[in-house]
N, C-alpha and C positions, 0 to 999 in steps of 0.2 A: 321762788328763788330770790326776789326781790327783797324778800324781810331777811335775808340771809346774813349773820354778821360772818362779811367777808373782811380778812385783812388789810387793808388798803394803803397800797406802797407810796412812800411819802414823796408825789408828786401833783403838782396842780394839774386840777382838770376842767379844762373850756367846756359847757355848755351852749349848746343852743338849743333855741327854742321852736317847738310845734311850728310856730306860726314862720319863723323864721328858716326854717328847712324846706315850708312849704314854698314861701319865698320863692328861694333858690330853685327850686324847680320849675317855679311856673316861667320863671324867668328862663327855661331853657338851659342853667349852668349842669355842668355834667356834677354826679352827686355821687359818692363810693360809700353805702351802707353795708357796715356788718352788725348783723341780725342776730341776737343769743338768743333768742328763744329755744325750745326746742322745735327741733325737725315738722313735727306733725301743727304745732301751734305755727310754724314759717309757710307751712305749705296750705294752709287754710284761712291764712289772712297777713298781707306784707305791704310796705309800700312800693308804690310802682310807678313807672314813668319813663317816659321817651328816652332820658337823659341817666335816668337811675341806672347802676350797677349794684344790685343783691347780693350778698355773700352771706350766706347761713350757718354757722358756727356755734355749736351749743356751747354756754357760760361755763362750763364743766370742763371745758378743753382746756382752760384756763386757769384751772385750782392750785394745779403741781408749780412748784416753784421752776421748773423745767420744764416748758412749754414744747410740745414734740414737734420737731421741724417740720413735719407733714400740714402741721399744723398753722403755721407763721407762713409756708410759702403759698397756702390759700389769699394771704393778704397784701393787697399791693400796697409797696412800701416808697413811691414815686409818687402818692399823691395823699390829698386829707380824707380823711376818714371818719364817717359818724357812726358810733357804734348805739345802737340800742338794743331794747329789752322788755319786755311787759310793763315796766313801773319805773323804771330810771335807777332802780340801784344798781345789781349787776352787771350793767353798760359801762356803769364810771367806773365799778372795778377793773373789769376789762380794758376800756381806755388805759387807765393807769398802766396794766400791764404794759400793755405795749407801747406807750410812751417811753417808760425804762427802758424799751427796748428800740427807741428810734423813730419810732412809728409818729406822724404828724397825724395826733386822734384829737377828737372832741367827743361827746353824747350825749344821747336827747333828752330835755328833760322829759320826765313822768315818762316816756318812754310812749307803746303803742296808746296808753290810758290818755294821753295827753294829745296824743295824736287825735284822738277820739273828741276830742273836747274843739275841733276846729270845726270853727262854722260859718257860710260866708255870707253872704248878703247880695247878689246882682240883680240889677235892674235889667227888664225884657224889655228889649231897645223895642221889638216888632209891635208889643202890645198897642193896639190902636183903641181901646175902651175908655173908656171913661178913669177916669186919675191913675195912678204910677202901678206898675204890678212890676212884682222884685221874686227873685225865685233864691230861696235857700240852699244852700250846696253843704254835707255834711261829707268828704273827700275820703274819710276813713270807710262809710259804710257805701256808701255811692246815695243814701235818705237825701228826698229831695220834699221841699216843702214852698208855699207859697204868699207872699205879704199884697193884697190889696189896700191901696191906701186911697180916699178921695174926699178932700176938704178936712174934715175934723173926726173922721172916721176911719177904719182899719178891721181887716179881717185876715186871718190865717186861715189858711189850710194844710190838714196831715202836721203839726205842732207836732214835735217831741218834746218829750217828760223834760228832758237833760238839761232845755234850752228855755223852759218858762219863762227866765224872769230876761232874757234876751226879746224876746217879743215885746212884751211891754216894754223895756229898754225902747226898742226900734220904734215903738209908736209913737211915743215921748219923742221922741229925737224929731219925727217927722210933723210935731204938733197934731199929732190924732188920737184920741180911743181907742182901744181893741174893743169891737165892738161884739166881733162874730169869731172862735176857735170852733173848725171844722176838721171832719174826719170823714173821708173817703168808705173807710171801711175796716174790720178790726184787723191791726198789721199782725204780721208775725215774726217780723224781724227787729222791732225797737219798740219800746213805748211809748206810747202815744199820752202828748200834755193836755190833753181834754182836759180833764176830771183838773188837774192842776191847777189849768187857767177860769176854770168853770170857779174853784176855791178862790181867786182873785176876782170876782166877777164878772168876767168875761162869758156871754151865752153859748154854751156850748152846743152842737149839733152833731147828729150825727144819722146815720142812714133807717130809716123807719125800718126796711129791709131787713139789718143786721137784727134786732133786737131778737127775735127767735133764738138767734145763736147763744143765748142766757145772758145777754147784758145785764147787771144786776143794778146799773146805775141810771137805767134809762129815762125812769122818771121824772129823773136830774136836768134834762139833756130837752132839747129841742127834735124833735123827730124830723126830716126830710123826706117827704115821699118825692117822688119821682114828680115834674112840675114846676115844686113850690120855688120859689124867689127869695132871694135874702137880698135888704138894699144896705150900698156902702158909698154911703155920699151919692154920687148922680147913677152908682155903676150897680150892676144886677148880676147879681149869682145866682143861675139857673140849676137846680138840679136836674140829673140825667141819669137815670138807672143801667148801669151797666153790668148785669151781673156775669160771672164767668170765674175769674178768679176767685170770688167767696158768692158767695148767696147773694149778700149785701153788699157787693160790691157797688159805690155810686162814682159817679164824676162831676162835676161842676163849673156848667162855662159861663167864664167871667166876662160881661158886658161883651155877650159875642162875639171872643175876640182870641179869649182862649180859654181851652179844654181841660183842666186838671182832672187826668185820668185815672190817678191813684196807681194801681198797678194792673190796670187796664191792657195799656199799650203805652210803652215808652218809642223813643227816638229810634233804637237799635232792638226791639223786641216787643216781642207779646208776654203776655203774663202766663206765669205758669196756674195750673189747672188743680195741684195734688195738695192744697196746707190746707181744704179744711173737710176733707171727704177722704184723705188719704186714695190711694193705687185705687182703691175700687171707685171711686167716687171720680176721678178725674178726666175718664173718656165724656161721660155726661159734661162735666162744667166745662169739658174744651167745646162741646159742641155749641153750650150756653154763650161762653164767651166768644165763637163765631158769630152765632144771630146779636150780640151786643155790640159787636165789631163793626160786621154788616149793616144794620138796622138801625142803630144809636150814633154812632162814631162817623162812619163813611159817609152818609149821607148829610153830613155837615159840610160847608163851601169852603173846598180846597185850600183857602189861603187863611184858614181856620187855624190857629197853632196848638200843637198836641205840647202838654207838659206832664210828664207822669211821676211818680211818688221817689223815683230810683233812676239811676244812671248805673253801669255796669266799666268797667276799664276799655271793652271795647264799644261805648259811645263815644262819640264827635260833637263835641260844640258847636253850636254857634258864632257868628262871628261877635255878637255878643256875651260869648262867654256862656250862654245858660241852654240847660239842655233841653229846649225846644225846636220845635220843626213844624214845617203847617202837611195840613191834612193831606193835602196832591203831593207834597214830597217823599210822603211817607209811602204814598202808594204807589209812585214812581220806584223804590229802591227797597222794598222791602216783597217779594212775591208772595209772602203768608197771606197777606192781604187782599191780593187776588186770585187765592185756591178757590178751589168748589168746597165744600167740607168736611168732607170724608180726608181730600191730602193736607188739608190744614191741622185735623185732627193728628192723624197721622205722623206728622210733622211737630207739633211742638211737644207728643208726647216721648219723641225717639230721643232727644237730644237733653232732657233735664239736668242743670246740674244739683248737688246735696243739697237738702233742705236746710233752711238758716237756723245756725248751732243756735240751741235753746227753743226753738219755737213755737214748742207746745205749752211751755211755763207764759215764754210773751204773749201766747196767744189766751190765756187763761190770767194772767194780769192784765192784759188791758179790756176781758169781761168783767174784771171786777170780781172774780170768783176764787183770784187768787195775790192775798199782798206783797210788795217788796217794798223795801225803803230805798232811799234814795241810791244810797253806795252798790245794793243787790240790782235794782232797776239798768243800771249806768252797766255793770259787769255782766249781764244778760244778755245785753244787745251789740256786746263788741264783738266783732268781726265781719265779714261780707254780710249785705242784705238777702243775694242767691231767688229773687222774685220773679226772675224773668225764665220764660220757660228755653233756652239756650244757654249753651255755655258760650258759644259766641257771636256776635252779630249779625242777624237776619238780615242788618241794610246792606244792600249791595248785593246780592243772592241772587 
């Protein structure tokens, strides 16, 4: 709908921008979005927030030179209004409209795409290891990733495709190397900047584990069994084999300090069991990923901080902003954690919500078994990541 040539009434129209909307929200200001997507595209991936007001109105409502009043009294006309849209053209049509009609509108640029393209940077105030550890926040998908930096050295973990030359970026900035781009395990909600950063010279690694799953670039890649050590300046990244979610699921604690789970166990959840075995295959990996819970994970010292691949709308911050928690917290306010195994099973397989749109293509692009370019890779991965086995927060249960 965005390549549409629509007529466009001869009035200016204010933009703002991604970053700038984000802004205003984290800031707490109240925010009145109307959404032209269609109905099924609104209700499978929207912006959201404490402060946000959603209004859904297909760009189609919009065409007729007489806009039907059922239509207009959906939008409140007592305050500013951001209108968007998938790509940013339709939204400014629309703005227009209703500016000629009164209405105090702007809208966003590039639209949800652009929303897509925010990505933040916070530093993990708790990390107590060895040099700075900074956690990524990508707000559209809930993708979370991770920057160890110490002395003239830098490693990632879980990189996406979108954001390569952002890493390097950030390393530069912080006078270090990328020295190490790591991968949890092969996602199936974005792709993954391995191979990317690997093409910059960066060593890429990734789970000994996974490669059965037909990794076709493994070669390529540094393998991690269960053990081995990667050093980043004074600090030590341990692997940990965590399997449950995929086969090869791994996690990786950094200068024992903190856990990068992958999609292990987040803040507000466990991971779901069903993207790589499908329905039949998912009672086994919930049980696999209990004994990896239990065996692996818990048995690390409580003030251990857990940092997993994703955040979901109903996780909670830190007071530092990032979505980490330490190990005793997690087991104080989440009870999955302290079931037997049969009601844990039981449990994360009742509640699933819809597999992440696309992610058998991602999950077959980031084996290497199937290509996208850049613009195909980015369009693949927009909407919810969907990793965690709930639809909504297990803390506090």
């Amino acid at each position: 709908m965005d390549d549409m040539d629509l007529p466009m009434p001869d009035v200016e129209i204010e933009s703002v921008s991604p970053d700038e909307l984000k802004g205003k929200i984290d800031a707490g200001e109240d925010v009145t979005l109307l959404d032209t997507r269609m109905e099924s595209e609104y209700n499978e991936w929207r912006i959201d927030g404490e402060t946000v007001e959603s209004i859904n109105i297909p760009y189609f409502e919009f065409l007729d030179d007489e806009i039907d009043d059922d239509v207009l009294a959906q939008i409140p006309d007592e305050r500013e209004i951001t209108v968007l849209c998938a790509k940013g053209g339709s939204s400014e049509y629309v703005a227009a409209q209703l500016r000629e009609r009164g209405y105090d509108v702007d809208h966003l640029e590039e639209g949800m795409n652009g929303w897509a393209r925010i990505y933040e940077r916070v530093e993990v105030e708790r990390y107590d290891g060895a040099g700075t550890l900074y956690q990524y926040q990508r707000p559209s998908s809930g993708c979370l990733g991770y920057l160890i930096v110490d002395g003239d050295e830098a490693a990632v973990i879980d990189p996406l495709r979108a954001f390569t030359d952002r890493y390097l970026q950030d390393a530069n900035e912080l006078d270090a190397d990328l020295k190490y781009a790591i991968d949890t395990h092969i996602h199936a909600d974005h792709i993954s900047g391995i191979r990317d950063l690997a093409d910059e010279g960066v060593e890429g690694v990734i789970p000994k584990a996974a490669v059965d799953r037909g990794i076709t670039y493994a070669d390529e890649m540094t393998l991690a069994a269960d053990g081995d050590e990667f050093e980043v300046g004074a600090a030590t990244i341990e692997t940990v084999y965590t399997p449950g979610h995929t086969s090869g699921m791994t996690s990786y604690l950094i200068d024992d300090s903190l856990l990068a789970t992958g999609d292990g166990l987040f803040v507000e959840s466990v991971a779901r069991p069903d993207l790589e075995e499908g329905d039949e295959g998912a009672e086994d990996a919930a049980r696999q990923l209990y004994e990896s819970l239990q065996e692996r994970v818990l048995t690390l010292p409580n003030d251990t901080l857990v940092g997993g691949a994703h955040f979901s709308d109903s996780a909670d911050p830190a007071d530092d902003g990032t979505y980490t928690a330490p190990i005793g917290q997690l087991e104080e306010e989440m009870d999955a954690l302290t079931m037997d195994e049969d009601e844990f099973v039981e449990l994360i397989l009742s509640d699933m919500p819809p597999r992440p749109a696309n992610y058998e293509d991602i999950i077959l692009t980031n084996l290497g078994q199937q290509e996208a370019n850049d613009k195909e890779a980015f369009e693949l991965e927009l909407g919810p990541n969907n990793c965690a086995a709930s639809q909504e927060s297990l803390a506090g249960d």
